[in-house]
C-alpha positions as CSV (number, residue, x, y, z in Angstrom):
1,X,24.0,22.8,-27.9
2,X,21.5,20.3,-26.3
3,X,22.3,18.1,-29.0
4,X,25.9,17.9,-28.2
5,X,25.4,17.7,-24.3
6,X,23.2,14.6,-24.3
7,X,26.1,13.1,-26.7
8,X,28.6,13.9,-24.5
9,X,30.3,11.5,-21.8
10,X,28.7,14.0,-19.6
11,X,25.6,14.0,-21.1
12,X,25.2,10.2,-21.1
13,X,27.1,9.1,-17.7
14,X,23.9,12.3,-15.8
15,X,21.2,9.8,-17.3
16,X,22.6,6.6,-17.0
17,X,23.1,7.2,-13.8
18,X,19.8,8.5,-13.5
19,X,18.2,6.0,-14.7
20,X,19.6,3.6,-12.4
21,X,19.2,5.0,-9.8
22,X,15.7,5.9,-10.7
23,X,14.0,3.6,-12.5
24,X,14.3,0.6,-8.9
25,X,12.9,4.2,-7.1
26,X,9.9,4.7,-9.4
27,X,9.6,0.8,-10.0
28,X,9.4,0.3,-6.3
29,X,6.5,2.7,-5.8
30,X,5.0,2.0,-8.6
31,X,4.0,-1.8,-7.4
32,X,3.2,-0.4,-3.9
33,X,0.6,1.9,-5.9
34,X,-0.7,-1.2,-8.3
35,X,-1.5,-3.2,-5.0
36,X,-4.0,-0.4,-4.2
37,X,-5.3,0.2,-7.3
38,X,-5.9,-3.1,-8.4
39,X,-9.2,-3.6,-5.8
40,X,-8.4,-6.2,-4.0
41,X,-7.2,-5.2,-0.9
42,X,-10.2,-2.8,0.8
43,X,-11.5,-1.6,4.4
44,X,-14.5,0.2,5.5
45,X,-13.3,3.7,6.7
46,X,-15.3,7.1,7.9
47,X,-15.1,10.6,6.9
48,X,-13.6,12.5,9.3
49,X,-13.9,16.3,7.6
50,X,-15.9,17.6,4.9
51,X,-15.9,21.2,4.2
52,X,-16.6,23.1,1.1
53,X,-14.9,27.1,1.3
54,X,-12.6,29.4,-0.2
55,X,-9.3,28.2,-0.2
56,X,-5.6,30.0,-0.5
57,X,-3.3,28.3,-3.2
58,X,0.2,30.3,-3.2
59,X,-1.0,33.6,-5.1
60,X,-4.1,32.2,-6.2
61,X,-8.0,31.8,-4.3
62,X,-10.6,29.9,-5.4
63,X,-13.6,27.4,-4.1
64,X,-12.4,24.0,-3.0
65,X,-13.2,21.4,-0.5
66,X,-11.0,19.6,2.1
67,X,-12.4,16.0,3.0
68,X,-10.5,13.5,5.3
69,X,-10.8,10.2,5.8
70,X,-9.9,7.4,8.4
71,X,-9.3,3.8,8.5
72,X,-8.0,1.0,9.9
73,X,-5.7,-1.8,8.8
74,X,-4.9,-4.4,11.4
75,X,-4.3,-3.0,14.3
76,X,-2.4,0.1,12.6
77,X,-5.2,3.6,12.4
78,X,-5.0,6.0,9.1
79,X,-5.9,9.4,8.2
80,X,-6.0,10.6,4.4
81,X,-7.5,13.4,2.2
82,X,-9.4,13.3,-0.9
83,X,-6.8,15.4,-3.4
84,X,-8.3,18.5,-3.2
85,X,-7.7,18.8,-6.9
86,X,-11.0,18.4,-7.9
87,X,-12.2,22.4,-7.5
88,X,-14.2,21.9,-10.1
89,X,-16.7,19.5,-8.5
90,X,-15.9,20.9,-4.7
91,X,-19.5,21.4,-3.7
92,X,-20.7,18.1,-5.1
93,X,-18.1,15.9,-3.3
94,X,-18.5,17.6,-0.1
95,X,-22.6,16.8,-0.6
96,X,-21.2,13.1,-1.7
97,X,-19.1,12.8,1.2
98,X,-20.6,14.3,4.2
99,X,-18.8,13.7,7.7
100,X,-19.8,10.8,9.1
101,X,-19.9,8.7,6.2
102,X,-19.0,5.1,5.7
103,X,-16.9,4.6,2.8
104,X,-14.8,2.1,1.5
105,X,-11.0,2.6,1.5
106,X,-9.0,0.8,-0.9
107,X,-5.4,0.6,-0.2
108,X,-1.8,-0.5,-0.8
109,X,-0.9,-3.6,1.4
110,X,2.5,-3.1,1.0
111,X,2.3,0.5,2.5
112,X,-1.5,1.0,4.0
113,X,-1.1,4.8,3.7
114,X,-1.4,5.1,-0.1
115,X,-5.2,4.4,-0.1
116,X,-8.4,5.9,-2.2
117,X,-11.9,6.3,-1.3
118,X,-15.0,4.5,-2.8
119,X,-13.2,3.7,-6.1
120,X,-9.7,2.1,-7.0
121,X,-7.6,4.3,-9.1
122,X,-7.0,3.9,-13.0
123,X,-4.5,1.5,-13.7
124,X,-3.2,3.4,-16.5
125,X,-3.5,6.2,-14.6
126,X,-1.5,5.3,-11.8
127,X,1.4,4.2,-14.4
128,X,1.4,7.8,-15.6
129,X,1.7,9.3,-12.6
130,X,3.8,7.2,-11.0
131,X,6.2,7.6,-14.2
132,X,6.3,11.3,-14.2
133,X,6.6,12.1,-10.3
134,X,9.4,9.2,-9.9
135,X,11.0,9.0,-13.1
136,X,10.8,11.8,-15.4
137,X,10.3,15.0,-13.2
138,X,13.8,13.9,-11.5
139,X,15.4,13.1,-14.5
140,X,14.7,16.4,-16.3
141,X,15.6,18.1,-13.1
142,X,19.2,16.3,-13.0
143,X,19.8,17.1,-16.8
144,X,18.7,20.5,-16.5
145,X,21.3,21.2,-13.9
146,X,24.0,19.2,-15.6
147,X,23.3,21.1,-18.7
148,X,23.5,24.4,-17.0
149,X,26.8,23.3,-16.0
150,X,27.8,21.8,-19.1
151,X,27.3,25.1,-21.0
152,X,28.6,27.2,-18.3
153,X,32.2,25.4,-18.8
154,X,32.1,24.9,-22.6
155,X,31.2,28.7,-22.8
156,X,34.9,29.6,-23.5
């Protein structure tokens, strides 16, 4: 049935429609991302917040850390967090990054909020995630509903 919905003039007007819509979206962030990662373009900053606890995650607890940052580009003042995806290494980051600390920010100049302490992000990295929060999660999500509705009236 998915083989004959993504053949269908339904099927391919939802994703290439999608994709152009899309694909100048994701593009678009995508470069505003690179011009951070790519090191050049870098300010001393300060950690604002470093704290290492339990922390509540929908139904789920578990140890973590919450560490903010701020900087300054210009005359315009930022505040960010270190992704508090790393649970694994919580305690160790909030020793690395006590408050107080002077830390280099690199960031996009394009849009100075996307910005990442001490080290620029992987290029390859950033492509990936960029790819698959911009482009592919709302492309599956658009096809998903499309298909939904595509089976619901081809039912009878």
């Amino acid at each position: 049935m998915m083989e004959n919905y993504l053949s269908s003039t339904v099927g391919i007007v939802i994703n290439v429609i999608g994709l152009l819509i899309f694909i100048p979206f994701s593009l678009k962030k995508l470069s505003i991302i690179r011009k951070g990662a790519s090191g050049e373009f870098s300010v001393n900053g300060v950690i604002t917040w470093s704290e290492y606890g339990r922390w509540s995650n929908v139904d789920m607890e578990s140890n973590g850390c919450l560490i903010s940052y701020s900087y300054s580009v210009g005359d315009q003042n930022f505040n960010n967090t270190i992704p508090r995806k790393y649970f694994v290494r919580a305690e160790s980051l909030v020793k690395k990054y006590p408050r107080g600390k002077a830390v280099k920010v690199y960031y996009s100049p394009s849009n100075p909020e996307y910005s990442w302490v001490d080290k620029r992000p992987n290029q390859l990295r950033t492509l990936l995630i960029t790819a698959k929060g911009y482009l592919i999660a709302p492309l599956l999500s658009i096809n998903l509903c499309a298909y939904l509705i595509y089976i619901f009236n081809n039912a009878s």
